[in-house]
DRENDO-1510 file (C-alpha; in Angstrom, 1 decimal, always signed):
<recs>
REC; n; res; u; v; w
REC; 1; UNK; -4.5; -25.6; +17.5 .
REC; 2; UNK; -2.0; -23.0; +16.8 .
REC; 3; UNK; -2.9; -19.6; +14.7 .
REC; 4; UNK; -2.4; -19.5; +11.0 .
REC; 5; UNK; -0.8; -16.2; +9.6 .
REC; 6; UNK; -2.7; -14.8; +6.9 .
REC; 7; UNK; -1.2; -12.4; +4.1 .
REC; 8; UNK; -3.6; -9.9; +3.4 .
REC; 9; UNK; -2.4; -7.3; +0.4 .
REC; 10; UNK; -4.1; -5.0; -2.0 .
REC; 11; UNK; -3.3; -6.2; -5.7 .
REC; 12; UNK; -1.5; -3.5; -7.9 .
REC; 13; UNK; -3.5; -0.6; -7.7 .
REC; 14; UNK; -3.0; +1.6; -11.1 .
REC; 15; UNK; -2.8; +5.4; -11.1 .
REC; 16; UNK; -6.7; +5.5; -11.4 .
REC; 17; UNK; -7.4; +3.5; -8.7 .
REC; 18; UNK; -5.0; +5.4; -6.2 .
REC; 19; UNK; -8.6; +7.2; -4.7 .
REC; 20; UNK; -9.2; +3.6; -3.7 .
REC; 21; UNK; -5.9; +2.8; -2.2 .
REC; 22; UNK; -6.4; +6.1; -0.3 .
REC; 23; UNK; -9.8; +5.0; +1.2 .
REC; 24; UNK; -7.8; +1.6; +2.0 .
REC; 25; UNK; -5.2; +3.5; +3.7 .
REC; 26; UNK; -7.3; +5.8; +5.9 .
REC; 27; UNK; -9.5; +2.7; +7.0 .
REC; 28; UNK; -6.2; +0.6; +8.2 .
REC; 29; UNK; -5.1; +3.7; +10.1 .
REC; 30; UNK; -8.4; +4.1; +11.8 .
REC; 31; UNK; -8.0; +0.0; +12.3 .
REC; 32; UNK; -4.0; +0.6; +13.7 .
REC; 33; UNK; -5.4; +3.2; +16.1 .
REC; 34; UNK; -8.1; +0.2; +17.4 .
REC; 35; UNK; -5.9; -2.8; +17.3 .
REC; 36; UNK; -2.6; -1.7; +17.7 .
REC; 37; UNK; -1.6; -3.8; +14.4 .
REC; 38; UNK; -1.8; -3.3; +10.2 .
REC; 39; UNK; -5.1; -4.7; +9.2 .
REC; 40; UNK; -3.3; -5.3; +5.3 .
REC; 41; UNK; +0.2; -6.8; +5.2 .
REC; 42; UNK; +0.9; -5.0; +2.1 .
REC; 43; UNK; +0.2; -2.8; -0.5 .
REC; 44; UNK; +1.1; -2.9; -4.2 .
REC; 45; UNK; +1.1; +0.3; -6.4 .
REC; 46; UNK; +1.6; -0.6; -10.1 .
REC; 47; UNK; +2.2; +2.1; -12.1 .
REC; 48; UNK; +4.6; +1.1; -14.8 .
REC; 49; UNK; +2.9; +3.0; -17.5 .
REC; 50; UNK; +3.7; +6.2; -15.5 .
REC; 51; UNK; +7.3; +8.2; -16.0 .
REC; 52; UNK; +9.7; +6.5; -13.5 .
REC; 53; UNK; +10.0; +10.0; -11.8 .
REC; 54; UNK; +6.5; +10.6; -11.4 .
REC; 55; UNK; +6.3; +6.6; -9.9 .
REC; 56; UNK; +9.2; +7.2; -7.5 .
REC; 57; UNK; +7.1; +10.8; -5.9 .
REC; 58; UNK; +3.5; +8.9; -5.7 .
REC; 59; UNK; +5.2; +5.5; -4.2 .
REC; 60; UNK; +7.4; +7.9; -1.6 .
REC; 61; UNK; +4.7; +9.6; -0.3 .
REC; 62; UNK; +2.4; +6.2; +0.3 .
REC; 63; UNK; +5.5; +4.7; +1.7 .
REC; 64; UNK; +5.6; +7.3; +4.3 .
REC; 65; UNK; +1.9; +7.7; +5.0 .
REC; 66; UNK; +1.7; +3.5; +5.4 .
REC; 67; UNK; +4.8; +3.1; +6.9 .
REC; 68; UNK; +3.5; +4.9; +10.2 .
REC; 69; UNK; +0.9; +1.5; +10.4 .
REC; 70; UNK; +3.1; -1.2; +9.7 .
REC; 71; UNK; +2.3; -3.1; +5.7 .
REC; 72; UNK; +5.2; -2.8; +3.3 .
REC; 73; UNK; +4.4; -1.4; -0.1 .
REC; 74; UNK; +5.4; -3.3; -3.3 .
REC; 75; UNK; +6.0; -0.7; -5.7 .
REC; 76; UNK; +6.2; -1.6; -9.8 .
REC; 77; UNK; +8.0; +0.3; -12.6 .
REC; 78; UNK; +9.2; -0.8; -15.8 .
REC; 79; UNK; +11.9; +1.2; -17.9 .
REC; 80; UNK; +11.3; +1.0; -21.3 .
</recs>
């Protein structure tokens, strides 16, 4: 039987939860370092409520600390 690839992502984490998303993001480094692969696929950072300039800064500086392990990052905004 042949491997079946799993898409693992966390789900649209709000300015509030961006502790959490940290946490994540430490824990799949420490898990690069081990396995030599991303433990998530992705990451999603939802903050459409915020100011689009404000948005663009926080989802910049995740893209560069996750993009040293691998997952893409799925970044929302809204322009009202």
């Amino acid at each position: 039987m042949g491997l079946v690839p799993v898409i693992l992502h966390t789900n649209h984490f709000t300015k509030k939860l961006l502790p959490w998303a940290h946490y994540l993001i430490d824990n799949s480094e420490h898990y690069y370092k081990v396995h030599c692969k991303p433990f998530f696929s992705s990451h999603v950072i939802n903050l459409s409520t915020e100011y689009l300039e404000e948005n663009l800064t926080i989802c910049k500086d995740y893209h560069i600390c996750i993009s040293k392990i691998g997952p893409l990052l799925n970044m929302e905004f809204s322009i009202t």
